[in-house]
Structure formats: structure tokens, C-alpha cells
C-alpha positions in Angstrom: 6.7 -18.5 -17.6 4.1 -21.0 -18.5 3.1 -21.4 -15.0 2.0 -18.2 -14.8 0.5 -17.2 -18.1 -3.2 -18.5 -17.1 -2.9 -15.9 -14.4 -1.8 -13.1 -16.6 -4.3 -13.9 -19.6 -6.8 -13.8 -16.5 -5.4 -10.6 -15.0 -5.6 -9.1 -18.6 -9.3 -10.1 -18.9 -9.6 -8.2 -15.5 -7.8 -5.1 -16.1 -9.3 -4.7 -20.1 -13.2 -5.3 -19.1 -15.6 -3.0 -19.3 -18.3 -4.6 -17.2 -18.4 -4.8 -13.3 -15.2 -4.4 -11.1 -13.2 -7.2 -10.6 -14.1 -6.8 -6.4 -17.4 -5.3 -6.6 -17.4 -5.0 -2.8 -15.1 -2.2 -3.1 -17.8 -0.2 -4.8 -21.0 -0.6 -2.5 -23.0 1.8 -1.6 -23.7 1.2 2.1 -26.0 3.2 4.8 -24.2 4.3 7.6 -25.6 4.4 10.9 -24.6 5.6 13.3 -22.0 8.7 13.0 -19.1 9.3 15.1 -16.9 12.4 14.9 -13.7 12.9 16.4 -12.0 16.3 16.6 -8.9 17.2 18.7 -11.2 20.1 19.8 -13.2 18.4 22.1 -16.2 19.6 20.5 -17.2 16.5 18.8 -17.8 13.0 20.1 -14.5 11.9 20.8 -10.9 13.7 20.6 -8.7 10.6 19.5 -9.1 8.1 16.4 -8.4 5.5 18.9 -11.2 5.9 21.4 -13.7 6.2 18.7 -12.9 2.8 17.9 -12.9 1.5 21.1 -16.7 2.4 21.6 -17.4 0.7 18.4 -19.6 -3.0 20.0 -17.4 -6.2 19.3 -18.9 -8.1 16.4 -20.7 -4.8 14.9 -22.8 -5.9 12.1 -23.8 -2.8 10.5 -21.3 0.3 9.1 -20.7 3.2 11.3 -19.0 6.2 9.8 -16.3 7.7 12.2 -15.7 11.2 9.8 -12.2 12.5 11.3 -11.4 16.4 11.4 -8.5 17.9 10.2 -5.7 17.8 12.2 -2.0 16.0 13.4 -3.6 13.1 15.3 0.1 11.7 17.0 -1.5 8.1 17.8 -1.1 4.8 17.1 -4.7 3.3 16.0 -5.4 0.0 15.4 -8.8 -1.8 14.4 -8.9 -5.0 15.8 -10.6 -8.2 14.3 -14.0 -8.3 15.7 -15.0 -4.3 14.9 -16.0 -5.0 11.1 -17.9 -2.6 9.0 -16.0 0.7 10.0 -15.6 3.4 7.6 -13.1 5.7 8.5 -13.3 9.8 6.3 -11.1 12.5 6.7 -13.1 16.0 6.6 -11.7 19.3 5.3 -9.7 20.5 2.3 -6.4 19.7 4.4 -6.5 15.5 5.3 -6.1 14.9 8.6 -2.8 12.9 9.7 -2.2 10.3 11.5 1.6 9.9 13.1 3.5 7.8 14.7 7.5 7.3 15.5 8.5 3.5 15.7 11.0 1.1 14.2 10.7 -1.7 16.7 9.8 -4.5 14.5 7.0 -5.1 11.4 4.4 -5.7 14.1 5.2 -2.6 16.7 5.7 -0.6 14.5 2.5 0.9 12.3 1.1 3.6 13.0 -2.2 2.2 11.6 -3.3 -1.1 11.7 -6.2 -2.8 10.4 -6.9 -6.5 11.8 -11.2 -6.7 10.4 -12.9 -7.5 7.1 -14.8 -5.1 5.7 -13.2 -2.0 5.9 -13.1 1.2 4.0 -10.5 4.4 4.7 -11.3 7.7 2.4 -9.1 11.3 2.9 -6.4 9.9 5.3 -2.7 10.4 5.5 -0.5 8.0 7.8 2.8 8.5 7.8 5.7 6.8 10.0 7.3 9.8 11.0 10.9 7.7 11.9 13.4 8.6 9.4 11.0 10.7 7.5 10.6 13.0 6.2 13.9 11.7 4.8 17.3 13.7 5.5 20.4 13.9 2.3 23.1 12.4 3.7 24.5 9.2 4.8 24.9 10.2 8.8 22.0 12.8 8.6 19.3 10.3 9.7 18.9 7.3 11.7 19.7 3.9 10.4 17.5 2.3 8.3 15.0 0.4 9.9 11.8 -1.3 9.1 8.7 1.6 10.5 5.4 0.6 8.9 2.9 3.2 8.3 0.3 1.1 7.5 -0.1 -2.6 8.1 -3.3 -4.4 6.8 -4.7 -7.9 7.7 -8.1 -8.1 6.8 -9.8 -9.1 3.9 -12.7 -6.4 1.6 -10.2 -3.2 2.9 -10.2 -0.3 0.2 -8.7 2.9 0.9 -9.4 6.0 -1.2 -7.6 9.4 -1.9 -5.5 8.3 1.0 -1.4 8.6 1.5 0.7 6.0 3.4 4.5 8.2 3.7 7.8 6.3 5.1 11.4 5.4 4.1 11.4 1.5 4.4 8.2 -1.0 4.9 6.0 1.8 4.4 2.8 -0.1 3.8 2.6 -3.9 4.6 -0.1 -5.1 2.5 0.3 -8.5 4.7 -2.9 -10.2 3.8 -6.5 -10.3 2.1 -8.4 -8.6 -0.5 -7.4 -4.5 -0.8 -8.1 -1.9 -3.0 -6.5 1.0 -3.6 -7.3 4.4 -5.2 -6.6 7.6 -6.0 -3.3 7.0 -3.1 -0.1 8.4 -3.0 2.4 5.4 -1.5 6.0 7.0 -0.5 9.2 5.2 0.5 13.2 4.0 -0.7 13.0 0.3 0.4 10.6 -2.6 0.1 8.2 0.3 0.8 4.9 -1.9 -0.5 5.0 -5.5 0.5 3.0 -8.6 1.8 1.2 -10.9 0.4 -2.3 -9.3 -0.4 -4.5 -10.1 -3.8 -4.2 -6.3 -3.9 -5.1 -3.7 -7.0 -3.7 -0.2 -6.9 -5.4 1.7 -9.3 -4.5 5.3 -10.4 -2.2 5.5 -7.5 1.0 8.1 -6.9 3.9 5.6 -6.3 7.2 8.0 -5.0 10.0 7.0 -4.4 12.7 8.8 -1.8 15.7 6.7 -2.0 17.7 9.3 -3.3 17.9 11.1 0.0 20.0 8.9 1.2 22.7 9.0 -1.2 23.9 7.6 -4.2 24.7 4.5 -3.0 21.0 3.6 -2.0 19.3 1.9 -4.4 14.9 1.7 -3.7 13.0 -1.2 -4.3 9.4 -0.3 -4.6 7.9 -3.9 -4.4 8.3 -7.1 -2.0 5.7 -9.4 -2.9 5.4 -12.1 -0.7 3.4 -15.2 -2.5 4.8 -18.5 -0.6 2.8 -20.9 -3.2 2.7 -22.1 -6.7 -1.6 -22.6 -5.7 -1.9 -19.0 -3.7 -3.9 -16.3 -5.5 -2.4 -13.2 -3.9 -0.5 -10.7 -6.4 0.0 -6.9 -6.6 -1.7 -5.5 -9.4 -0.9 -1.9 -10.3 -2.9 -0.4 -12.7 -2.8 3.2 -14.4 -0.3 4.3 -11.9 2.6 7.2 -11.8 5.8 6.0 -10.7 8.0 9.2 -9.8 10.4 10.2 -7.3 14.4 10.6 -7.3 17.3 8.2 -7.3 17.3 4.6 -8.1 15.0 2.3 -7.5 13.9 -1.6 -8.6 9.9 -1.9 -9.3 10.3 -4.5 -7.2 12.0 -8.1 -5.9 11.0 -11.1 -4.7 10.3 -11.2 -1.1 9.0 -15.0 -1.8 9.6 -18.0 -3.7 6.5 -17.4 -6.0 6.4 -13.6 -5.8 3.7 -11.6 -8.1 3.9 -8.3 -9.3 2.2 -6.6 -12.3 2.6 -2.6 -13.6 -0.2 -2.0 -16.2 -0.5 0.9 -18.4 1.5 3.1 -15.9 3.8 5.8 -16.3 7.7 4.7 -14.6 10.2 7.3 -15.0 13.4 7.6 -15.3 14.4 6.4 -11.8 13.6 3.2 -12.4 16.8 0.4 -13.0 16.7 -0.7 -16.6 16.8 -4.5 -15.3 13.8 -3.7 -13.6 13.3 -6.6 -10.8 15.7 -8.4 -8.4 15.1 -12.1 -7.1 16.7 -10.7 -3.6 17.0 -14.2 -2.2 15.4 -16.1 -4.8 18.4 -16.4 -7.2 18.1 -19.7 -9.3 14.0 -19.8 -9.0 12.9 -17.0 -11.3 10.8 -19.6 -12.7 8.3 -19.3 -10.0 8.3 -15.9 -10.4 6.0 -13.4 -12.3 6.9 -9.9 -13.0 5.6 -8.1 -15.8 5.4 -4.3 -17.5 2.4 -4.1 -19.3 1.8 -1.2 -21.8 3.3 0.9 -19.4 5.0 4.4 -20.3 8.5 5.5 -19.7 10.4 8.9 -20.9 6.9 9.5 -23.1 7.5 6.7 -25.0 5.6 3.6 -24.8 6.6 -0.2 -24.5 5.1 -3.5 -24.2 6.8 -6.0 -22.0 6.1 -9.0 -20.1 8.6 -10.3 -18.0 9.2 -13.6 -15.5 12.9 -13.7 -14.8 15.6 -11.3 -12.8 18.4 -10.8 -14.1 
């Protein structure tokens, strides 16, 4: 625990402040030039998410809005390194969805994937469509498998008011600075992992692993911190953890995992031991989990926690 306890007094600083955000980035207000619409109509500029990107120039320098109509949009879309400064909006009252079907491997597999710095996603829903929407009972879907909805790479990436829905590696937060708010984040298994410096404010966290029967137990979290010296953590702050069955907040997908819930609400579904060192056993020492003011069956606890049991 004393390892870690300059990172949580820091943290705390962080999440208590009143001044500036912690990532200011994630709050800019930035002039986008030009527009690009996509509608499956064909009335706009372009009738896939995909091609829109594609006309983006390599090394783009300035933000160009892509505003996305509503709609099922069944494509893979992927942003690759060298198109930074995109800013992707859903349009309309319903938000427009992005699916795809795949379980080949954590790399194959998302339906979205984001490779570039500088990157912000408002009004979106991706979704992973294998497995899900999840079927109650042990033969009634296919086996579990990793499908990624969302996999993300590069560093200054905030998503607003978005939704990433799947059973198991739902959203790989592999890498980089993220922010996260106002999202709704759905799975049963290891269903927000990586090894992002990541905040996830006033975020829906849901889990499904009670569609798959009794004997299914969810973990929400796999943090992935390698190092005693790396700075990446998941920080979830005023969130709502609801959802059915049983589920872990989390266990360590690393030797030095991190994982903080602040001031959020965990119901009932949650396991009273609350973590799992998965294949960690005997290093808990390295590891920092903690439950920080958070709020469970309307009554309210304090605890900070570095172990498994």
C-alpha cells in the first residue's frame, strides 16, 4: 500500500479540485473547418463513416467535423495514426450506431478503432453485435469470446454522451490519455480494460453477466499497468454501476494494475470481496484498488483498498 499512496493522495487532489480539469485538452473549444456529413441516404457528402475518413489528408493539422446522421451504420471504422484532429457527432434525437459482428482476436475484432491523437467522439453508439444483445441460457448464445466494440490507441481521445455495448472486451482502453463522459459502457467480462491514464466521469457502467446464467460471474475491470514507474490508471469518478448478476469491479490484468471508483453508486451486483488478482496471486502489493466514498444499497462507505482477497 505505501507504494501507491502518493498516487492516491495525488488522484484525490485531482478528483476534489475545484480549479481547471485535470486534462484540460478534453475541454477546448476548437474551430472546425471543414464539415463532412455522412448519411446512408446519399444525400450528404458521403454514405459510410469509413469513406469520410478516408478523404480526410494524411497528417491533417487542423479539426474537421464529420457530423454522422442517424442511422444502423453495419461497418467496421477505423482512424488510423496519421488523420489527427477528427471530431466525429452523431446528429438526431436517436444516436446513430455503429455495428459490427467479430470475435476473431482483440485486434480484428472492434468495430471502432482509433489509432490518432487528438480525437474527440460525441452522440455515438458502437456496439459489437456478437453475442449481444446477450441471450439467458448457457447453450442460447455462442461461446464466449473476446469482440471489442471499441479499441483506442491514441493519446488526447474523449468521447462524450457515447455507448460502447458488448458481452466480453467491450472497450479496450489499450493506451494514452482518454476521457470519458456522460457514457454508458455495457458488458459481463473484463468488459473495460487496457492500460490507458483514463477518467470516466459520470458514466453508466452495466453489467449483463447475468444472462448467461448463474454460474457467470462479471468482472467489470482489467487494468493493465505493467510498471511500478507507469502512470496509466482507470479513474472512475461519480459513476452508476447497475446491471444483473454478479460481477467483480474489477481484477488485475497486470502485475501493477490500477483501478479507482470515486463517489459512485455500486449496487447490489457487485461481489462483497470486490477485486480479484486473476493471475496475480501473491503480488497484491503492487496493486492498487480502491472504493472511495462510493454508495452502495443507499448507504454510504469509505474504503480504500490494495489487496485481493
Amino acid at each position: 500500500m505505501s507504494k501507491n499512496l502518493p498516487f492516491l493522495f495525488l488522484f484525490l487532489g485531482l478528483v476534489n479540485g475545484r480549479g481547471n480539469p485535470p486534462y484540460p485538452w478534453f475541454h477546448y473549444e476548437h474551430v472546425f473547418s471543414p464539415t463532412i456529413y455522412v448519411d446512408q441516404s446519399g444525400f450528404t457528402n458521403f454514405k459510410t463513416i469509413q469513406s469520410a475518413i478516408d478523404a480526410i489528408p494524411s497528417n491533417n493539422l487542423r479539426w474537421i467535423c464529420i457530423f454522422i446522421m442517424p442511422g444502423i451504420y453495419r461497418e467496421k471504422v477505423t482512424i488510423p495514426g496519421d488523420k489527427q484532429y477528427i471530431y466525429l457527432k452523431g446528429v438526431g434525437i436517436q444516436r446513430p450506431t455503429i455495428v459490427w459482428d467479430n470475435s476473431e482476436s482483440l485486434v480484428a475484432s472492434p468495430t471502432f478503432t482509433s489509432y490518432a491523437d487528438n480525437i474527440k467522439v460525441e452522440k455515438l453508439q458502437f456496439v459489437n453485435s456478437y453475442n449481444y444483445p446477450p441471450m439467458k441460457s448457457a447453450g442460447g448464445g455462442k461461446p464466449l469470446k473476446p469482440a471489442v466494440a471499441a479499441m483506442i490507441t491514441g493519446d488526447k481521445t474523449a468521447f462524450y454522451e457515447c455507448s460502447f455495448a458488448g458481452v466480453q472486451d467491450t472497450l479496450l482502453d489499450a493506451q494514452g490519455r482518454h476521457y470519458f463522459k456522460h457514457c454508458i459502457i455495457e458488458g459481463a467480462i473484463d468488459f473495460i480494460f487496457g492500460a490507458g491514464q483514463s477518467i470516466y466521469e459520470e458514466c453508466k457502467i452495466v453489467v449483463n453477466a447475468g444472462s448467461f446464467g448463474e454460474r457467470t460471474t462479471g468482472y467489470i475491470t482489467a487494468q493493465g499497468r505493467s510498471g511500478a514507474y507507469d502512470s496509466n490508471a482507470f479513474v472512475f469518478k461519480n459513476c452508476n454501476v447497475i446491471g444483473n448478476g454478479m460481477a467483480y469491479l474489477g481484477r488485475a490484468w497486470r502485475s501493477y494494475a490500477r483501478t479507482i471508483f470515486f463517489n459512485s453508486s455500486l449496487s447490489n451486483i457487485i461481489v462483497p470481496q470486490g477485486w480479484d488478482a486473476w493471475y496475480n496471486r501473491g503480488y497484491e502489493g503492487e496493486v492498487l484498488w480502491a472504493r472511495v466514498r462510493y454508495f452502495k444499497e443507499s448507504l454510504m462507505g469509505i474504503t480504500i483498498e490494495s489487496r485481493s482477497g
